[in-house]
LUMDO-227720 format. One record per residue: x negated, y, z of N, C-alpha, C in turn; residue number from 1. Coordinates in steps of 0.001 Angstrom, whole numbers, plus 500000, padded with zeros to 6 digits. Layout:
% residues N
((X Y Z) (X Y Z) (X Y Z) NUM) ...
END
This chain:
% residues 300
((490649 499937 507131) (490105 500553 508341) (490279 502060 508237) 1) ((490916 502948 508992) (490911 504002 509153) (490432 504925 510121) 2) ((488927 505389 509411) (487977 506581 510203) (488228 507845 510384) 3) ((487636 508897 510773) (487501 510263 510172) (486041 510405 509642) 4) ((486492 511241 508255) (485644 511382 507395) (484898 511190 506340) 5) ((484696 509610 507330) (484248 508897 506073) (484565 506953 506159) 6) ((485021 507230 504869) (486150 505511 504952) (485400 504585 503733) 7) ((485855 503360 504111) (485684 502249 503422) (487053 501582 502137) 8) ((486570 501945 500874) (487089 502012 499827) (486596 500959 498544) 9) ((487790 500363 497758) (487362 499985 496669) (488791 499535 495530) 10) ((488543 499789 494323) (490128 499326 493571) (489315 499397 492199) 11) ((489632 498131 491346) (489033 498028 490121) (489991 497772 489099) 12) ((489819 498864 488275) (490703 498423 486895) (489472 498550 485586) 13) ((490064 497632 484613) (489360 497718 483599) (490098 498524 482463) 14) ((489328 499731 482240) (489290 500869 481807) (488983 500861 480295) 15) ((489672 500869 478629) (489261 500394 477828) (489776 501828 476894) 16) ((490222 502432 476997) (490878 504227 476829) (490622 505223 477523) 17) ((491709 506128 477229) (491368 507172 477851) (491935 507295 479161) 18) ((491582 508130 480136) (492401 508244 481472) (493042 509524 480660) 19) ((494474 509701 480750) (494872 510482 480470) (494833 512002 481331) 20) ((495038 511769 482434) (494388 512777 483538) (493766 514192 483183) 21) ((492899 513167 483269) (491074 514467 482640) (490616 514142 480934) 22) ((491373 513401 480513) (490725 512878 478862) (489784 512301 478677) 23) ((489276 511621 480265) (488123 510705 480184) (488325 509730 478866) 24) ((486572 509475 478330) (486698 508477 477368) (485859 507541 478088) 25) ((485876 506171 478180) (485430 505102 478977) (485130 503967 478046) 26) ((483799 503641 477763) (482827 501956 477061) (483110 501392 477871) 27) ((482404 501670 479216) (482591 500023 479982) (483578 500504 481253) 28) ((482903 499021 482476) (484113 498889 483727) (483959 500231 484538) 29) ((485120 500953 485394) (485410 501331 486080) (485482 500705 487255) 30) ((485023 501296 488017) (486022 500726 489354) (486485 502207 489873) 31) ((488031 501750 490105) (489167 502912 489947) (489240 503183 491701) 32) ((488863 503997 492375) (489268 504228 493986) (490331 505653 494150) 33) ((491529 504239 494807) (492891 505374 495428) (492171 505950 496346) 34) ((492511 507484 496644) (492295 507658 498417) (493346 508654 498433) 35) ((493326 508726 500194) (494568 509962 500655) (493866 510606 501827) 36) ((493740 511942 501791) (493456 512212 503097) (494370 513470 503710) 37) ((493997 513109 505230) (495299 513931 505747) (494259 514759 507088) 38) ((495194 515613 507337) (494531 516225 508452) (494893 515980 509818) 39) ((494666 516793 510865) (494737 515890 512322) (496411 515978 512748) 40) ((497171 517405 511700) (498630 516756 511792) (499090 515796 511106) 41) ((498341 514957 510397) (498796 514672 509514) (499073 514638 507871) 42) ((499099 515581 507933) (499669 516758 506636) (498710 516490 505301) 43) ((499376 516088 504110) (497762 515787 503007) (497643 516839 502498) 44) ((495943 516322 502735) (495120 518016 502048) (494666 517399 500538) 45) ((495110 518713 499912) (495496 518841 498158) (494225 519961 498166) 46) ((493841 519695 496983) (493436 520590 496720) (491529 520605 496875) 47) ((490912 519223 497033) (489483 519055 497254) (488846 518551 495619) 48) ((487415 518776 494968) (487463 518567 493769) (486843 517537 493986) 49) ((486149 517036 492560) (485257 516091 492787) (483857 515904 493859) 50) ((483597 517602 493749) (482225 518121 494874) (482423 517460 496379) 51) ((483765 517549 496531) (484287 516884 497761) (483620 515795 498590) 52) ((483192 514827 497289) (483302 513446 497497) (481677 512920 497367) 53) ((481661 511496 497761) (479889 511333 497646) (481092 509660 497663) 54) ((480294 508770 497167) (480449 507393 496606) (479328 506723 496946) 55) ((479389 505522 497345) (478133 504551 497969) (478769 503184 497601) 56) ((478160 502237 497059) (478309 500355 496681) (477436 500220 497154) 57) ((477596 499279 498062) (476393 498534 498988) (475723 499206 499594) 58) ((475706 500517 499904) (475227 501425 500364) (474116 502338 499477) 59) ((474644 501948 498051) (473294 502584 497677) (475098 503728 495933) 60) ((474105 505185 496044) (474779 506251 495638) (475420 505921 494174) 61) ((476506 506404 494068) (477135 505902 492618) (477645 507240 492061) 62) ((477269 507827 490972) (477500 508718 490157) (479344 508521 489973) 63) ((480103 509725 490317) (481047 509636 490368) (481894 510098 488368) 64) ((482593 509089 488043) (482342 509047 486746) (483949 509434 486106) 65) ((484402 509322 487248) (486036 509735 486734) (486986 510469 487778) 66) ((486979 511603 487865) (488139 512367 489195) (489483 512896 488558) 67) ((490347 512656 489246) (491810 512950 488634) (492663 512672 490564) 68) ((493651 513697 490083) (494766 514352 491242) (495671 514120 490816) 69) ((496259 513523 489234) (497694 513406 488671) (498606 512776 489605) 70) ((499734 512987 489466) (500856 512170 490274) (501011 511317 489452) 71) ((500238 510268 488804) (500335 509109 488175) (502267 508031 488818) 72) ((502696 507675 487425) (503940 507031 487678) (503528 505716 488282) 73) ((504351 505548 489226) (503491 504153 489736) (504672 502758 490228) 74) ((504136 501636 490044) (504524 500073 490208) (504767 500041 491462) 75) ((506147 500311 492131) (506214 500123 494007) (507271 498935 494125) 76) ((506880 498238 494579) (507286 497169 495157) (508207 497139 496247) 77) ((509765 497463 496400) (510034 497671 497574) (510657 496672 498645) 78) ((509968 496154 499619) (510081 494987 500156) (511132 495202 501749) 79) ((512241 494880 501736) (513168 494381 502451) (512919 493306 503658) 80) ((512815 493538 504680) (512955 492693 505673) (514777 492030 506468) 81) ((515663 491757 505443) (516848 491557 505861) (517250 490298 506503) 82) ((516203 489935 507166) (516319 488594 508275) (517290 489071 509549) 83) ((518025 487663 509921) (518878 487556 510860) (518113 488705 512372) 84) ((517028 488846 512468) (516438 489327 513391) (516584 490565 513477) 85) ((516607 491833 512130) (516514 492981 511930) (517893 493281 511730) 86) ((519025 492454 511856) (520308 493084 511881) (520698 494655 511787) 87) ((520024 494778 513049) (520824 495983 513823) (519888 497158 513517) 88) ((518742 496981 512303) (518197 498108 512375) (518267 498374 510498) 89) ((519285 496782 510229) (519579 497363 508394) (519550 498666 507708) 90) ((520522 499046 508772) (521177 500366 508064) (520095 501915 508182) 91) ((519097 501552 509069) (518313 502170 508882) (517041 502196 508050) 92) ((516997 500625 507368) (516243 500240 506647) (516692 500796 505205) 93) ((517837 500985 505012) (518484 501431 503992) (518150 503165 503763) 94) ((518424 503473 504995) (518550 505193 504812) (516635 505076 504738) 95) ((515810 504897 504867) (514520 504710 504774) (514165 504540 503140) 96) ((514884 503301 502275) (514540 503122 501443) (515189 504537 500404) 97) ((516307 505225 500790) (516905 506219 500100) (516107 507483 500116) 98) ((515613 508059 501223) (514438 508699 501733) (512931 509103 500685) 99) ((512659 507461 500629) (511096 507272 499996) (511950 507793 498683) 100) ((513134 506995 498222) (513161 507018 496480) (513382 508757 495995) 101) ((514061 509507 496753) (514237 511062 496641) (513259 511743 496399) 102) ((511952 511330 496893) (510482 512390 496597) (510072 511384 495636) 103) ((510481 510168 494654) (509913 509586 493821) (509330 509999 492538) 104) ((508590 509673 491944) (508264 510066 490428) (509015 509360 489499) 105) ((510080 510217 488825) (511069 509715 488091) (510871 508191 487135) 106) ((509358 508329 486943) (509093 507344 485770) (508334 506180 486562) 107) ((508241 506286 488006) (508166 505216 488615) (508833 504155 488092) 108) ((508311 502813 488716) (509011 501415 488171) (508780 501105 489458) 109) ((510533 500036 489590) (510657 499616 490950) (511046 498018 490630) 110) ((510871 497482 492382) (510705 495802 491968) (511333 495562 493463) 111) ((512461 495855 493719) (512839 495393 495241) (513339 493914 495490) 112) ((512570 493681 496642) (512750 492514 497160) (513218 492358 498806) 113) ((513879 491234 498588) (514456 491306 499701) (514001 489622 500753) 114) ((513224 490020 502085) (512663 488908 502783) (513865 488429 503792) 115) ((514074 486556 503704) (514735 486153 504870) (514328 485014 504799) 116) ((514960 483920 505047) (514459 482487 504837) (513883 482442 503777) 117) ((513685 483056 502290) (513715 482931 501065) (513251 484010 500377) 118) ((512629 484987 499697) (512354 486322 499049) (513438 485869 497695) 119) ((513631 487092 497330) (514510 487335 496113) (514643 488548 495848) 120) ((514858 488891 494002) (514438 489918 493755) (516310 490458 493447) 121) ((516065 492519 494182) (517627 492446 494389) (517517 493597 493495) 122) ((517019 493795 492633) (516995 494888 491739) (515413 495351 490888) 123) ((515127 495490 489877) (514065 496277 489197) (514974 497182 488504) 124) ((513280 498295 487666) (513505 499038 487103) (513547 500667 487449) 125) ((513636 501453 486455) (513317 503229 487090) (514543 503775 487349) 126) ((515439 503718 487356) (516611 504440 487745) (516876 504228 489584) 127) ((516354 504988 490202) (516592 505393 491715) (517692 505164 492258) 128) ((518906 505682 491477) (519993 505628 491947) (521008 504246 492266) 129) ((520705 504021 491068) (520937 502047 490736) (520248 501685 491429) 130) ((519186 501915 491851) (518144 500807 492449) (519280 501386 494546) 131) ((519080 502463 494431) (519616 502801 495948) (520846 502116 496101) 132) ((521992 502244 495068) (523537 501547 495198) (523356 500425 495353) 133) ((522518 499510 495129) (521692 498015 495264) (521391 497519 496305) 134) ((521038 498555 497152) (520324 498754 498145) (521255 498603 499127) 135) ((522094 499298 498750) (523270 499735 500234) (523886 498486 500297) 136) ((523950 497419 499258) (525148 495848 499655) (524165 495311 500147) 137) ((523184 495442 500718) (521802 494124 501172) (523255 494146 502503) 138) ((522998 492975 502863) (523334 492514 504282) (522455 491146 505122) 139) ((522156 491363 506275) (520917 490436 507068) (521504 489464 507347) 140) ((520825 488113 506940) (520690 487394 507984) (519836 486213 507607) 141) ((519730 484670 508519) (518493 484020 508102) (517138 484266 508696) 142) ((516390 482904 508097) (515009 483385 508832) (514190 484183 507931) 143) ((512673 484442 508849) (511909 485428 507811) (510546 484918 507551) 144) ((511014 484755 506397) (509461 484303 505650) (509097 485354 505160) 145) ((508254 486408 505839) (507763 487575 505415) (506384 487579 504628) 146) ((505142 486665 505072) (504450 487150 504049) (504362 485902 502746) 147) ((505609 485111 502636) (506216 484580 500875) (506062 485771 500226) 148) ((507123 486661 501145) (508208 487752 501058) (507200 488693 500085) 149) ((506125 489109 500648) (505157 489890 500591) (504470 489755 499358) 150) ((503983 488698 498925) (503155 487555 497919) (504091 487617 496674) 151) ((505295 487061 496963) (505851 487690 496101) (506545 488727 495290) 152) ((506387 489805 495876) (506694 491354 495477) (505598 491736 494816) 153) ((504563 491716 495646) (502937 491769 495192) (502728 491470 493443) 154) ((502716 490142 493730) (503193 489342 491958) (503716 489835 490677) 155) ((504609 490331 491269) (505713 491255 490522) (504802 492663 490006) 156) ((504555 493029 491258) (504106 494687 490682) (502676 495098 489964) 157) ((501545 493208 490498) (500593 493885 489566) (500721 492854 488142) 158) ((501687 492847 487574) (502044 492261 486673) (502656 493733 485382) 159) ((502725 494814 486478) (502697 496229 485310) (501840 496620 485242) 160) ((502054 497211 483546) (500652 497985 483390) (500449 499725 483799) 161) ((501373 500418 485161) (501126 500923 485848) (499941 501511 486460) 162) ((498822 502036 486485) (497287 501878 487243) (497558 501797 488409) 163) ((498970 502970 488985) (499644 502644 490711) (500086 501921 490660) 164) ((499477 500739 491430) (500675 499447 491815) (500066 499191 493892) 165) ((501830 499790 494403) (502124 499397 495463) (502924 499111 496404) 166) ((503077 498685 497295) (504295 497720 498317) (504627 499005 499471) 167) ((506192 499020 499534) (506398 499653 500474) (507538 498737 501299) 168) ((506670 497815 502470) (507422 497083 503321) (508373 497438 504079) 169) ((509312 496966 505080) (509844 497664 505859) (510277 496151 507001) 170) ((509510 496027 508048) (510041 494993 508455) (509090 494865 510353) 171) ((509665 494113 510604) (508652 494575 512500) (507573 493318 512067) 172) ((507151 493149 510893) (506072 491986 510900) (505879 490399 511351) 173) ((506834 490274 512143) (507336 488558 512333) (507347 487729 511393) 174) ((506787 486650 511163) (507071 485795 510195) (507250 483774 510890) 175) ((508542 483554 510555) (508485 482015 511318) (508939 481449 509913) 176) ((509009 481501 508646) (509189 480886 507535) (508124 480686 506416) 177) ((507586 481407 506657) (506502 480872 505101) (505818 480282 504909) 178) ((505602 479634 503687) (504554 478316 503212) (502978 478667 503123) 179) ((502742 479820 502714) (501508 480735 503027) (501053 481288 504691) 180) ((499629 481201 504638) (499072 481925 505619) (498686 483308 505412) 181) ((498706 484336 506796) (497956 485469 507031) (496738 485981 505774) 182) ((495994 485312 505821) (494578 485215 505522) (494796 484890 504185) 183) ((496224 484336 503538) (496036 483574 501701) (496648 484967 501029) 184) ((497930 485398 501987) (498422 486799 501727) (497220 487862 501350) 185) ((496386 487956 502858) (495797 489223 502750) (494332 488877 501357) 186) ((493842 487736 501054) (492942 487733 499590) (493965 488219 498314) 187) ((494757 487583 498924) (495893 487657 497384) (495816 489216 496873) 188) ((496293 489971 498113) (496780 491543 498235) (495184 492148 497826) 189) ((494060 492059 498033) (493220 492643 497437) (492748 492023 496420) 190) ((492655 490982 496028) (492158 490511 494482) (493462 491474 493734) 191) ((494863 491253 493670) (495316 491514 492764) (495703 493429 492812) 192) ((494528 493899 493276) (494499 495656 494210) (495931 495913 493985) 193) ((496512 495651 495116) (497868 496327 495078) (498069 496989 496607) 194) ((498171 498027 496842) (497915 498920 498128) (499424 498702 498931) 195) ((499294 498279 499958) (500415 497916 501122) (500794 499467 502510) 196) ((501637 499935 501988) (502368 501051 502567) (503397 499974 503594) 197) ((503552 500702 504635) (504878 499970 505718) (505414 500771 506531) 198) ((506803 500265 506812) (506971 500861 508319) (507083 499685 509005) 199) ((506702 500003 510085) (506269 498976 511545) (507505 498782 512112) 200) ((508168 498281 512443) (509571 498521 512879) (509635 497775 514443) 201) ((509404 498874 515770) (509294 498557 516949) (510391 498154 518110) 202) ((510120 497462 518535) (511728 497763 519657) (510567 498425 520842) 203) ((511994 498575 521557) (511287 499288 522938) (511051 498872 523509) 204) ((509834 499125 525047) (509615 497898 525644) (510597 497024 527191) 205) ((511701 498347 527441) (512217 497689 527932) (513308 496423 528099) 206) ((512919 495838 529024) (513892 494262 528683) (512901 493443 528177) 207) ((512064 494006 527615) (511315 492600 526714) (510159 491857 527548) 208) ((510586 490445 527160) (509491 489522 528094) (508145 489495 527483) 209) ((507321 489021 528432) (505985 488808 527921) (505855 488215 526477) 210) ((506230 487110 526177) (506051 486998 524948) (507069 487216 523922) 211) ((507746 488278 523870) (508363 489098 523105) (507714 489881 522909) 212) ((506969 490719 523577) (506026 491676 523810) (504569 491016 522653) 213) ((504383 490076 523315) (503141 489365 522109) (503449 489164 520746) 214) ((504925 488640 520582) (505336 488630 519550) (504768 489939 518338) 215) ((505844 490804 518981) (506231 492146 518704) (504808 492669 518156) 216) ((504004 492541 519189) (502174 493088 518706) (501703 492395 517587) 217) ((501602 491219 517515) (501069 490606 516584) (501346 491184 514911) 218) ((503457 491217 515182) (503689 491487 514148) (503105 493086 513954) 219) ((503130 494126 514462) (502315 495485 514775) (501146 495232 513974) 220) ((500207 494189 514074) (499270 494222 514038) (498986 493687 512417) 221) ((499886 493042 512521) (499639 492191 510591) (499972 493167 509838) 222) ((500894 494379 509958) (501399 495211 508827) (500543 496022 509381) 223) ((499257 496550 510034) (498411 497242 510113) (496991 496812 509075) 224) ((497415 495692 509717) (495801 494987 508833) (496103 495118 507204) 225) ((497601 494512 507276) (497701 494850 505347) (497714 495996 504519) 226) ((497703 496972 505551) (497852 498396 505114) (496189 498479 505296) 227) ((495646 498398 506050) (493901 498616 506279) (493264 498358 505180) 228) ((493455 497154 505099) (492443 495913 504279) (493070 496584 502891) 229) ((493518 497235 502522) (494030 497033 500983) (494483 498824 500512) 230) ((494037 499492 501661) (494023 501326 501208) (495276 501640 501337) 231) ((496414 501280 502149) (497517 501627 502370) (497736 502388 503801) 232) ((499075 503011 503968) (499548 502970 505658) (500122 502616 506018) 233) ((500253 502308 507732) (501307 501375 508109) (501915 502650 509228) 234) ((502968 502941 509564) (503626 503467 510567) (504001 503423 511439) 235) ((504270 503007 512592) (504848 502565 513970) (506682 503219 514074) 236) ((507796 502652 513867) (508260 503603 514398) (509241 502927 515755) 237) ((509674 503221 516410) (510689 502763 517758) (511801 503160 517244) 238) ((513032 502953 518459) (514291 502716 518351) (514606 504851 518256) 239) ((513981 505056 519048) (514197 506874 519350) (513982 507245 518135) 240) ((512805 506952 517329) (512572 507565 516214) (513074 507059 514976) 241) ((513022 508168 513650) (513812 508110 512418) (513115 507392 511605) 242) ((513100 506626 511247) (512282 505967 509879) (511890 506300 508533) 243) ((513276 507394 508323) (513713 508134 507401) (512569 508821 506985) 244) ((511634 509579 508307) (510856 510634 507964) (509344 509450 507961) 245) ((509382 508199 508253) (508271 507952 508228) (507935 507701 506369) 246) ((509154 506827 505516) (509216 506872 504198) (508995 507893 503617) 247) ((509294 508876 503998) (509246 510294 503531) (507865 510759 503285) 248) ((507162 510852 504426) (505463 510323 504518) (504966 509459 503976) 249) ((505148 508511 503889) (504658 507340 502680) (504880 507883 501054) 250) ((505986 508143 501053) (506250 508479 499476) (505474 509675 499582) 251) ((504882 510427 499892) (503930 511783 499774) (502684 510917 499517) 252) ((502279 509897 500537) (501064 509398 500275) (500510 509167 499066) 253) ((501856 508537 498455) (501392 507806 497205) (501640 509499 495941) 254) ((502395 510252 496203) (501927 511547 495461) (500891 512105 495406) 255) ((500252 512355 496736) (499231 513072 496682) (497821 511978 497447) 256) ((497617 511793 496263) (496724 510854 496163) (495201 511343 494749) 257) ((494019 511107 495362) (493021 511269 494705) (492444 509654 494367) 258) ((492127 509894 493106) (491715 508834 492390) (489736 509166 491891) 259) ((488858 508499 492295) (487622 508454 491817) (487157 506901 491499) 260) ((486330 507701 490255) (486065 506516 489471) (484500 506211 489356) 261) ((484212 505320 489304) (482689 504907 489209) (482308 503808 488630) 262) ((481206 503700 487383) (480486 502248 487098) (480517 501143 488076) 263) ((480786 500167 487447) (481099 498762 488095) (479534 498498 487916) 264) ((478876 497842 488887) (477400 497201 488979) (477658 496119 488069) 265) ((476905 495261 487582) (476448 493848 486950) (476187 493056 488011) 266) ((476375 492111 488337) (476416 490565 489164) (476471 490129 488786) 267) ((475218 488550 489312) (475126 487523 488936) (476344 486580 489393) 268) ((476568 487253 490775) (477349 486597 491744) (479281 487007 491277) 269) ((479870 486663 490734) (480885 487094 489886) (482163 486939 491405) 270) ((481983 486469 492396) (482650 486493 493667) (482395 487630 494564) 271) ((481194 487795 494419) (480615 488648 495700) (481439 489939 496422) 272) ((481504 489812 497471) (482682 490907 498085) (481493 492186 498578) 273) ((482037 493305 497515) (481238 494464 497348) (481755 495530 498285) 274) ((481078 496563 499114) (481985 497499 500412) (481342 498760 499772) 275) ((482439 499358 499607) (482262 500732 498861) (482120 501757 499673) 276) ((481871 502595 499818) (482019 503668 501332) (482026 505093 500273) 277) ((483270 505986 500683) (483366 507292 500685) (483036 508167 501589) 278) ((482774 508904 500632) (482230 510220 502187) (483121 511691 501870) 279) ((483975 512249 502612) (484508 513669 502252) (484023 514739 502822) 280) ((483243 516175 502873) (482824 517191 503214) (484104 518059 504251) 281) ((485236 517275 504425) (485770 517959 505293) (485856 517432 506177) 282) ((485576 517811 507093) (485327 517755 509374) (487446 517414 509095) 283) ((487112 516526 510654) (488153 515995 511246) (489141 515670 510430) 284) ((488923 515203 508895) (489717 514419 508336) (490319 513127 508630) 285) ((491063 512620 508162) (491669 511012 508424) (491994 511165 507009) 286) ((491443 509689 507101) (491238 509207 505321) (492175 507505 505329) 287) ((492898 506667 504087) (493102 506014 504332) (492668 505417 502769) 288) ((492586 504242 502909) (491703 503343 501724) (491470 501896 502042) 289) ((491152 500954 500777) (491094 499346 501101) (489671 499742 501267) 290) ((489024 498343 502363) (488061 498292 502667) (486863 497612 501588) 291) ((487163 496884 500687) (486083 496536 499456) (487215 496272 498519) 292) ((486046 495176 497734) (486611 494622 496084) (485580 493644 496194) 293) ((486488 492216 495125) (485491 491413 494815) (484969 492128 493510) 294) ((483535 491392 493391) (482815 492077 491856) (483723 491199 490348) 295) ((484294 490132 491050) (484961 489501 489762) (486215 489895 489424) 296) ((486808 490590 490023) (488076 491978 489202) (487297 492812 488925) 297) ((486224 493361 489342) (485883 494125 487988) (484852 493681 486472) 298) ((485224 492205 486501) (485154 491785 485121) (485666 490634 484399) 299) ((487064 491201 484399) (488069 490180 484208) (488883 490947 482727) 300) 
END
């Protein structure tokens, strides 16, 4: 869900060292919260400390126990929509994925996948360049089982021991192939905290019939929710506009990114879905963040 000011947050890692960051030393659980905030252009504001911030579980105040700004190397998942449907907008899917990898953190780890009738993995590993030359032979076609597609990239990336682990989709959100539902995707994507970045990929509305038009929204609407529900962004872009610059924006997101940390509560209830709420001291912010955590990732 994305407010101003003040957002709904949660990401749990179990913390058994040091954060290298700040030289935190850590006994027990963390629960680790990504956030990004941007201003009303847009633009991320750098530069807020820990004073910034106020932390709430269940609504009640949590001593903020770990702050760090590092450009942490991070687990991105880069997910391909190369179904028969997106043909004609490949090649822009390509110059998009070349885009994000240019502002990358060298020691990033990558896991690209590619969605059509089938997901398949068309490259890992940190070398950008290899991973981009990889990139450029994708060719579309087939149906799209997008959130397999999704589920399984996901899989992949929180399977590193990375603390950033996240998905940068690229697809107009349609799905007429997969064995999974909406709803098995979106538990999956927050139990295993892996933050869902996208671009929305729009057509225009002229020519299009009513339920092309419904289509089209729905899919709008699922790569919104997966970006919501799980502390990511999703982008809109149309046929007029560059995509190029929306990746470009995404890969900043995940740079300039603030990380706060806080004691994990004790539960009896080892399921219970806990809603974290941040608060930032700066007016007319836009903040983006997952909306909770179960209490049983943070004691696993």
């Amino acid at each position: 869900m994305r407010i101003r000011a003040t957002f709904w947050i949660a990401g749990t890692f179990l913390l058994a060292g040091a954060i290298k960051a700040q030289e935190y030393r850590v006994d027990s659980r963390l629960v680790l919260v990504p956030v990004t905030v941007v201003d009303g252009r847009g633009a991320h504001i750098r530069g807020l400390t820990k004073e910034s911030f106020a932390v709430f579980e269940d609504g009640h105040p949590q001593a903020i126990a770990a702050f760090y700004t590092e450009d942490t190397p991070c687990a991105v998942g880069l997910v391909m929509d190369v179904s028969g449907s997106l043909k004609r907008w490949l090649d822009r899917e390509k110059d998009s994925i070349h885009a994000f990898l240019e502002l990358s953190n060298p020691q990033d780890e990558y896991f690209v996948t590619t969605v059509a009738s089938t997901p398949s993995v068309l490259s890992s590993g940190s070398d950008a360049r290899e991973i981009a030359e990889r990139v450029r032979a994708v060719r579309a076609e087939g149906w799209t089982a997008l959130y397999d597609g999704i589920r399984f990239a996901a899989d992949q990336v929180r399977r590193s021991r990375r603390a950033c682990r996240a998905l940068f989709v690229l697809s107009d959100g349609a799905d007429n192939h997969s064995r999974i539902t909406k709803q098995e995707l979106m538990r999956f994507l927050v139990e295993a905290d892996v933050q869902v970045f996208s671009i929305a990929i729009g057509e225009t509305m002229a020519g299009r019939k009513g339920v092309q038009l419904i289509e089209d929204q729905r899919g709008i609407v699922l790569l919104s929710d997966l970006a919501d529900k799980t502390g990511g962004l999703s982008i809109r872009v149309r046929d007029s506009d560059d995509p190029a610059d929306a990746a470009r924006r995404i890969s900043r997101a995940l740079r300039d990114r603030y990380v706060i940390g806080f004691q994990a509560s004790d539960s009896s209830d080892s399921a219970k879905w806990r809603r974290i709420q941040v608060k930032t001291d700066r007016s007319r912010a836009t903040v983006y963040a997952r909306s909770g955590y179960r209490s049983s990732a943070a004691i696993e």
